[in-house]
C-alpha beads as a LAMMPS data file, in Angstrom:
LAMMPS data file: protein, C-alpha beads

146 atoms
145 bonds

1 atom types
1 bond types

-500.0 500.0 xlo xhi
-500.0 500.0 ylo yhi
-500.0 500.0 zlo zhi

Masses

1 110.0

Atoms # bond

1 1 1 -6.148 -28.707 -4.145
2 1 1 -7.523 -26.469 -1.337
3 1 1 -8.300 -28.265 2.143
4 1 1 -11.416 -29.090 3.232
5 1 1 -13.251 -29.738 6.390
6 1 1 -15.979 -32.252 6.989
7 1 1 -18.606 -29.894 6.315
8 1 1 -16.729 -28.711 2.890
9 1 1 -15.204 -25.285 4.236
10 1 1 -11.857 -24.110 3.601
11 1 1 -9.727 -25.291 6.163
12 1 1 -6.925 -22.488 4.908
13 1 1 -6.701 -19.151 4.095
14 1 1 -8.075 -18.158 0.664
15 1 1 -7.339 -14.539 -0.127
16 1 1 -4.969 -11.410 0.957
17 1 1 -7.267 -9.445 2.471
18 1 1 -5.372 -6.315 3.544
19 1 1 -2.130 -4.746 5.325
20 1 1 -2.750 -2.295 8.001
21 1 1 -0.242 0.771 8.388
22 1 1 -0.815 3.241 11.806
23 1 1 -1.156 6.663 10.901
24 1 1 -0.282 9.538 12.412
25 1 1 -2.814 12.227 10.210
26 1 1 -5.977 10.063 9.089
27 1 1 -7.004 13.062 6.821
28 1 1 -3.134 13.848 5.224
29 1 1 -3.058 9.887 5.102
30 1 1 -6.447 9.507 3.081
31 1 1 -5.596 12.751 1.112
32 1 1 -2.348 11.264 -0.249
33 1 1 -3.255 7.430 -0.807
34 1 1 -6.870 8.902 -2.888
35 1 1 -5.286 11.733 -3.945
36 1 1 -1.663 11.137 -5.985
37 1 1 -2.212 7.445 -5.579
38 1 1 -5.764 7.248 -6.939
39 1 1 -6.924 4.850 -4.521
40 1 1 -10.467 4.980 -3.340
41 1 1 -11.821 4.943 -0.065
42 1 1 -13.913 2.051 0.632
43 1 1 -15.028 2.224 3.555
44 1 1 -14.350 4.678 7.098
45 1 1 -15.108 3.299 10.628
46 1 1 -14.928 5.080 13.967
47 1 1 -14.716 2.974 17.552
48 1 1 -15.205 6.023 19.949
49 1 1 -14.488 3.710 22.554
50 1 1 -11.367 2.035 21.614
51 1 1 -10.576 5.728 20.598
52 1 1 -9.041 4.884 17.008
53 1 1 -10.749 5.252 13.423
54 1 1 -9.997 2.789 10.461
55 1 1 -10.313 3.770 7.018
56 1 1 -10.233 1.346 4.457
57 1 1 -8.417 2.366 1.205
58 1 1 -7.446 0.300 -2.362
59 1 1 -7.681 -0.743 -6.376
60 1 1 -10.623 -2.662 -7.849
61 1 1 -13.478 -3.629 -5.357
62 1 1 -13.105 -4.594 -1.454
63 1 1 -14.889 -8.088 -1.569
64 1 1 -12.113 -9.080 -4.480
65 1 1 -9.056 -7.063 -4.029
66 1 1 -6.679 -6.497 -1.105
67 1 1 -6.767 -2.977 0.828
68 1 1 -4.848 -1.112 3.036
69 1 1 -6.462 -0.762 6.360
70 1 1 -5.048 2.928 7.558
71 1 1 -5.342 3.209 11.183
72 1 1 -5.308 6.400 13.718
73 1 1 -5.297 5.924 17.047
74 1 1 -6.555 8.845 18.055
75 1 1 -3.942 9.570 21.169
76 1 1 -0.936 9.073 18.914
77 1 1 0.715 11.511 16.838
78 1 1 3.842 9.637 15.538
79 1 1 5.094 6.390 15.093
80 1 1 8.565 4.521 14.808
81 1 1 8.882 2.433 11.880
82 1 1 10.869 -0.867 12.547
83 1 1 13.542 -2.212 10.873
84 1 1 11.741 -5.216 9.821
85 1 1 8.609 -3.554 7.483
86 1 1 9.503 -3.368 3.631
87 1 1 7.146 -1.717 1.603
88 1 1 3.323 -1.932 -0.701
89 1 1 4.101 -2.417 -4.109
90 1 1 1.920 -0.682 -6.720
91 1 1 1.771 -1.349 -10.508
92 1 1 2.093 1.192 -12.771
93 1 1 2.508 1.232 -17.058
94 1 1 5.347 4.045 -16.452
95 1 1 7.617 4.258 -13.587
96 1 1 9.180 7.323 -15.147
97 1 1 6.017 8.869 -16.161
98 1 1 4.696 8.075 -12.595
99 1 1 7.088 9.616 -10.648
100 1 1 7.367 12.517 -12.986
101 1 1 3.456 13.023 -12.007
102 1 1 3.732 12.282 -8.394
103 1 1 6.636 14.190 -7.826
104 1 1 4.855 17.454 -9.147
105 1 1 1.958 16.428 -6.807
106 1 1 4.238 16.941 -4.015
107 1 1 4.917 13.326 -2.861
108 1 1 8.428 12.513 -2.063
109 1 1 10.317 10.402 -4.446
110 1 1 13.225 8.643 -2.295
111 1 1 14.491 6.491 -5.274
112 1 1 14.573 7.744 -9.283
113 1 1 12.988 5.063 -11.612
114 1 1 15.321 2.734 -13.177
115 1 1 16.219 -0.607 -14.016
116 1 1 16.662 -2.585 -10.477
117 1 1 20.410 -2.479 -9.452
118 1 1 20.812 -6.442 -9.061
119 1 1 19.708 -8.785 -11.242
120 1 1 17.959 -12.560 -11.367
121 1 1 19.112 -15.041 -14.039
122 1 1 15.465 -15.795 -13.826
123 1 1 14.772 -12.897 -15.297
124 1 1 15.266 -11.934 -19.486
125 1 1 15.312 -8.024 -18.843
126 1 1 15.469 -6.137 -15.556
127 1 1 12.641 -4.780 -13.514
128 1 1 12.142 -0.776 -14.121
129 1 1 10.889 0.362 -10.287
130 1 1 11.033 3.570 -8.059
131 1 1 10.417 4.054 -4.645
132 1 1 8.249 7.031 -2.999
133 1 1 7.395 7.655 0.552
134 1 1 3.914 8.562 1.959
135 1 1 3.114 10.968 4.810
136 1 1 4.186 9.020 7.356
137 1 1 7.387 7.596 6.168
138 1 1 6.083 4.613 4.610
139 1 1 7.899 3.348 1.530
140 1 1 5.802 2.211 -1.602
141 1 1 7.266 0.953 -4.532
142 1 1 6.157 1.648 -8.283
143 1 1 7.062 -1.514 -10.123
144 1 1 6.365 -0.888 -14.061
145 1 1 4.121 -3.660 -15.659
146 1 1 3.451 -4.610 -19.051

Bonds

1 1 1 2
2 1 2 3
3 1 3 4
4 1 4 5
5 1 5 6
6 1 6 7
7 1 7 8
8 1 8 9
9 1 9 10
10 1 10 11
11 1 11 12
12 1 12 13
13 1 13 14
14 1 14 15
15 1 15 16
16 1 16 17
17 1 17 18
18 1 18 19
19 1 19 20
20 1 20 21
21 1 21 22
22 1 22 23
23 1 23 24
24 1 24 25
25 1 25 26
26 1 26 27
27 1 27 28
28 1 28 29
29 1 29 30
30 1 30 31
31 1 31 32
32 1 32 33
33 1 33 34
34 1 34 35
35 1 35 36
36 1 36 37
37 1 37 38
38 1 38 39
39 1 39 40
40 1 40 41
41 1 41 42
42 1 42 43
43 1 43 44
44 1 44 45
45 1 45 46
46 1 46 47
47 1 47 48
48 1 48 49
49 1 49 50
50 1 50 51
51 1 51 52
52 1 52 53
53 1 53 54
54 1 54 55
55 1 55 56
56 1 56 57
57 1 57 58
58 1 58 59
59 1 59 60
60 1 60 61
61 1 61 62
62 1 62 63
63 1 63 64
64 1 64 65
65 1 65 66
66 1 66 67
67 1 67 68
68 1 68 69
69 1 69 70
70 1 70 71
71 1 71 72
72 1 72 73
73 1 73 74
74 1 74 75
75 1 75 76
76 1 76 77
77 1 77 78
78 1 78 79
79 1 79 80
80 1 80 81
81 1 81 82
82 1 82 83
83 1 83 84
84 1 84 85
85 1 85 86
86 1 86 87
87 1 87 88
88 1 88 89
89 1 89 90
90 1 90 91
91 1 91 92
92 1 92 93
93 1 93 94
94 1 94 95
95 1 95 96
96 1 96 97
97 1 97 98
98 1 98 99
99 1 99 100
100 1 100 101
101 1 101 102
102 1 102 103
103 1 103 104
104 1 104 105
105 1 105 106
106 1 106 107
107 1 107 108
108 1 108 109
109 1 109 110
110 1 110 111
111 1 111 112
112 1 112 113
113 1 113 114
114 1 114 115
115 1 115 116
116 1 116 117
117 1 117 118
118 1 118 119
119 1 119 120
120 1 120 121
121 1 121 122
122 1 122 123
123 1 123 124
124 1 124 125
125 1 125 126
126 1 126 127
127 1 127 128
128 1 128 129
129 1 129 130
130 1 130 131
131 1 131 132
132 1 132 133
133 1 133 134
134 1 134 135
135 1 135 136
136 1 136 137
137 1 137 138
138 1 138 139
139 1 139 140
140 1 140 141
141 1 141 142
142 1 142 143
143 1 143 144
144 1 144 145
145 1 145 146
């Protein structure tokens, strides 16, 4: 059972909405996530004033499915990744076949596809994953789903 307020409103959070990742290269950035990825560009703002432009990028439809919120500040042209960011996960039917594709579009693969190295007791059969890197470092992994 959800929360509720008095007036019948959600009291907590109700949906992933999306993860934000700074960007050195808004164009290389958007090129690669719409590009190999296949994601599609929902949405672009510019704050002229705040001098930084957001582009809004993702699966399925914005009002139902979490994004990835690409910012460039427009004075920045690097950034240091910190020890405690992961990675986005993507779905895929293949792992092999995807990396096979994605790797001839030029993107970086930084781990082959495979079965996962460890393994849960939860689990009947390994997970099959891979692990590419975008433009600005950023890892993704390609988990293969049924």
């Amino acid at each position: 059972m959800i929360p509720m307020n008095n007036e019948g409103l959600h009291t907590q959070p109700t949906r992933l909405l999306h993860t934000m990742l700074r960007v050195a290269d808004l164009e290389r950035s958007l090129a690669f996530y719409t590009g190999p990825l296949g994601m599609r560009l929902h949405r672009q703002e510019r704050y002229p004033d705040g001098r930084f432009t957001l582009a809004f990028v993702g699966y399925g439809q914005e009002k139902t499915d979490a994004s990835i919120e690409l910012t460039h500040n427009w004075d920045e042209t690097a950034y240091q990744q910190g020890t405690a960011y992961g990675h986005i996960a993507l779905a895929v039917h293949s792992v092999a076949h995807s990396c096979a594709r994605l790797q001839a579009a030029g993107v970086k693969v930084v781990r082959k596809a495979g079965p996962m190295q460890s393994r849960s007791p939860d689990r009947s059969a390994p997970e099959h994953i891979a692990f590419i890197e975008d433009p600005d470092g950023y890892r993704i992994e390609l988990i293969q789903q049924p």
